[in-house]
N, C-alpha and C positions, 0 to 999 in steps of 0.2 A: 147457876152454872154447875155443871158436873164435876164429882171428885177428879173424872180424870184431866178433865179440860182444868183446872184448878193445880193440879198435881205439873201441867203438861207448862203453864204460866208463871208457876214458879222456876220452873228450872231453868228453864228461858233466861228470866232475871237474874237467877245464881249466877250463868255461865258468862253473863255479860259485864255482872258486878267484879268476876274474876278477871275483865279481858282490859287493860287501857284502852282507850280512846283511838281509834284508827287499828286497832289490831284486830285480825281475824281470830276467832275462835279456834281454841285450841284444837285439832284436830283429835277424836276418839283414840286409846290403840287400837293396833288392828286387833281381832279376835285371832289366839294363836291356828294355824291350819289344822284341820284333823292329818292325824297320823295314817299313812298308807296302810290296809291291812289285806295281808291277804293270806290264801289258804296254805298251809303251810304241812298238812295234813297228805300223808304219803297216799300216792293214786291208788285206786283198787276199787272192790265193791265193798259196799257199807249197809245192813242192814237196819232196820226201823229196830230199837227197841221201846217193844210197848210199855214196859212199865211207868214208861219216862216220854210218853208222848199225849195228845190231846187233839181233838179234830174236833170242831165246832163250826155249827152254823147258823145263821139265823135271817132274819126277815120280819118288814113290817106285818105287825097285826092290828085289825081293826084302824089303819092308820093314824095309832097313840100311841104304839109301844111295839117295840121289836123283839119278838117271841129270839130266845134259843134251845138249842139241844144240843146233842151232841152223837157219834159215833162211836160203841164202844170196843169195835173189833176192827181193823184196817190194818194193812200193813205197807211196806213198800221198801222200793232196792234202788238205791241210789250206786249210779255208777260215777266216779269224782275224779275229775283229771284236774287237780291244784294250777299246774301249768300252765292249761289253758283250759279255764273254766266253762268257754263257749262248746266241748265237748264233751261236758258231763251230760247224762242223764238220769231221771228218775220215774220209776213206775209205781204206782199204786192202786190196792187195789181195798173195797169198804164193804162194809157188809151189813145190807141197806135194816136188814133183820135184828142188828143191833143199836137200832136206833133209842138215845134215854131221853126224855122228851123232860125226866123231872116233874111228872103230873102229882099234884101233892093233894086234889080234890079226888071227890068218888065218883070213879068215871063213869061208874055202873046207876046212879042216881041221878046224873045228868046224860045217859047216854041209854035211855030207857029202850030196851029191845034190840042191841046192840048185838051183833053176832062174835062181836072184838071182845078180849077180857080185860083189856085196860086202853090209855091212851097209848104206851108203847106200842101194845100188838097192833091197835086201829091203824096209826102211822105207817107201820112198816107194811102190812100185808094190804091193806084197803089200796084197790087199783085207783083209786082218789088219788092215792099218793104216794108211799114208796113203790107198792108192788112187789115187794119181794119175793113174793112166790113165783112170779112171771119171769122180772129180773133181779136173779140172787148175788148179785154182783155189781157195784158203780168201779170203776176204773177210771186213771187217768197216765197218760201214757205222756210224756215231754216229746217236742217234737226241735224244739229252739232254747237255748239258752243267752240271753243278752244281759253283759254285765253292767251296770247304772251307775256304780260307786265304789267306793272303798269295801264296803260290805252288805252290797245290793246287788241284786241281779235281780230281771224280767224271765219267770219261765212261763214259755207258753206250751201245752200241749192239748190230746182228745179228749174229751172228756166223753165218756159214753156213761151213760143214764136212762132209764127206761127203755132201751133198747134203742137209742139215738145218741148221737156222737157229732160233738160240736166243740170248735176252741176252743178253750178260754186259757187267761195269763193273770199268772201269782205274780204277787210284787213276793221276792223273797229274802230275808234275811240272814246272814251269817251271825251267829251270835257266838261260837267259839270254837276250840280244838282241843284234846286232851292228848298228851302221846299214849296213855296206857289206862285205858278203861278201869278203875279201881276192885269191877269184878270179873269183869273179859280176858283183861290183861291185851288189850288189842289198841289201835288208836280209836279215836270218837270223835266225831262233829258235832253241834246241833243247828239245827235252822228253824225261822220262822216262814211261813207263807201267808200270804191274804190273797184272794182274790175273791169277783162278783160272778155271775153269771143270773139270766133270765129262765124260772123254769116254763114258762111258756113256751122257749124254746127247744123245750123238750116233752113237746105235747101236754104241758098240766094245765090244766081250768085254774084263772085266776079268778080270787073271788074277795072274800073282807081279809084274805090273805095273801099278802104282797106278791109281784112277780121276781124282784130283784132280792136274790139268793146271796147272803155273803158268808165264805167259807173262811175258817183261818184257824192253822197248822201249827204248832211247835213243839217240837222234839228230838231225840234228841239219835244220830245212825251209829253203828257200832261196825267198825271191817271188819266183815264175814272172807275175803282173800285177795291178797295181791294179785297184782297184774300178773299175768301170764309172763316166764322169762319167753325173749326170742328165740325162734329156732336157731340150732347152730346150721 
């Protein structure tokens, strides 16, 4: 018999040994509710700061192991209305050139006759696959924001890549607020995002390298300026 199935007949026994004869099982407590949280962070626009952010992505390889890399230039402007969250948006934009693939072998000894000077260059410039020189820019633009939970929302927006532009939707997280940037002196948020997309539907040849793309974001915006007062 299994530890858990062994683990699962004990307790059975325990909680029966505790109960007299005719009585129902103690009922569990409840687990307490999660606490409402919400953004509390004065509206306006909010800038990406890079020091403090990370964009990574990855994908099965050889279907044994999910290669990653990452992003090392990106930026983006998020516009935050606390009140009502289904009108914020965010744009961003990557810089497919800056791609750190983390190659730690010699690329030049496995990559015999290679026009690339490493795996970075190969990646990003090789029309294989980023193309950067074609398209020096991936973008994604919000088109909808849908709030899920306490500190969840669905963003979907374009994503444009290799010169094609197709949905896709972050699952995204609120992870906090500060009133006063400790080197800004401004307020701050930070959030997380995940989401998937296929790059074959963005014209790439799938091959011992997976089609499903998974991206995921955390960092952390800093307001760059309040809302506009109304006109008088």
């Amino acid at each position: 018999m299994k530890i858990a199935t062994l683990a699962a007949v004990s307790a059975l026994a325990l909680l029966a040994a505790c109960n007299k004869p005719g009585e129902a099982p103690a009922a569990a407590p409840n687990a307490p509710a999660e606490a409402p949280v919400s953004v509390k962070a004065p509206a306006g626009v909010y800038v990406l700061d890079p020091t403090h952010a990370t964009l990574q992505w990855s994908l099965l390889h050889n279907t044994i192991s999910h290669y990653t890399a990452r992003f090392d230039k990106f930026e983006a402007r998020l516009t935050l209305d606390p009140a009502n969250l289904e009108n914020s948006k965010i744009t961003a934009t990557i810089d497919p050139a800056s791609v750190n693939a983390a190659y730690p072998a010699d690329y030049k000894a496995s990559h015999a006759g290679s026009a690339y000077s490493g795996w970075n260059d190969d990646m990003a410039n090789n029309p294989t696959w980023l193309n950067a020189k074609a398209f020096p820019a991936i973008t994604f633009v919000s088109t909808s924001v849908k709030k899920t939970g306490a500190r969840t929302a669905q963003v979907t927006g374009d994503l444009t890549f290799l010169g094609q532009t197709h949905p896709v939707t972050l699952d995204a997280t609120f992870n906090g607020e500060i009133d006063r940037h400790p080197f800004a002196n401004v307020p701050a948020v930070g959030f997380a995002a995940e989401g998937r997309f296929k790059r074959s539907a963005f014209g790439m040849a799938v091959g011992p390298v997976g089609d499903q793309v998974t991206i995921r974001f955390d960092g952390e915006f800093i307001q760059d300026a309040a809302p506009a007062a109304p006109a008088s």
